[in-house]
Structures are given as structure tokens and as C-alpha cells.
N, C-alpha and C positions, 0 to 999 in steps of 0.2 A: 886703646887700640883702634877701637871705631873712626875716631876723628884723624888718627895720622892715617890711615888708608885711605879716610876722604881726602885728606890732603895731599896723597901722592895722586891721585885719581886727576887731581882739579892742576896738581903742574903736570901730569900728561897732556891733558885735554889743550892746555895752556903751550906746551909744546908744539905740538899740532897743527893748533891754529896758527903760530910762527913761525909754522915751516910750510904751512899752505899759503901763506901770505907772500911768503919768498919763493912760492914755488917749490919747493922741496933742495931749497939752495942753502943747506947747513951756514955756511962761511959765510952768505952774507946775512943771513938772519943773527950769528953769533954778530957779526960788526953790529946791526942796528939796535941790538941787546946792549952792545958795549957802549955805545953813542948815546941810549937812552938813558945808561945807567951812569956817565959821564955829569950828565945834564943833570940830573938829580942829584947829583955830589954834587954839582958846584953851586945848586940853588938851598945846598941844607949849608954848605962854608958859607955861604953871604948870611943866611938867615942867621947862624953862629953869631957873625960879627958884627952884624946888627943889634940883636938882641945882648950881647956882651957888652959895649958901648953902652948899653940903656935906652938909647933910643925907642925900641919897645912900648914907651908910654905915651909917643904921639902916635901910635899908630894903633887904629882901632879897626877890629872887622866891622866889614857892612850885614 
């Protein structure tokens, strides 16, 4: 029970700051929401089909 009350506490806090960022401009804080979450889909589909292919193995972290 502890931890999920933390957790709604920290997506208020998190709200908040996305709405004082935009000024208190719901609509467009919701579009940069959508646009960042856009960007993040389409770089976890490439990462998919990279790693599907195999290629995976020439590629090393630093």
C-alpha cells in the first residue's frame, strides 16, 4: 500500500511539473506527452528489428 501511494504522489508531482512547463496549457502539454511518447515507440520498433535480424552482435555498448 506504501509504495503505490508513493507512486501516485510522484505522477502528481510529475503532472505538475508538465503543466508548469506549458504553462498551465493542458492541450498542449497532452500533444508534447504524445510526441514524446511517439519518439519512444518508434526507437523501441527499430531497436525490435535490429535486434530480430541478429545484428545485435556487432554491436557493443561503451
Amino acid at each position: 500500500m506504501r509504495a503505490d501511494r508513493r507512486q501516485k504522489q510522484v505522477f502528481r508531482e510529475e503532472a505538475l511539473e508538465i503543466l508548469a512547463f506549458h504553462n498551465g496549457n493542458a492541450l498542449e502539454a497532452l500533444r508534447t506527452m504524445i510526441a514524446e511518447r511517439d519518439a519512444v515507440e518508434e526507437r523501441l520498433a527499430i531497436a525490435t528489428l535490429i535486434m530480430a535480424r541478429g545484428d545485435d552482435e556487432a554491436w557493443r555498448p561503451s
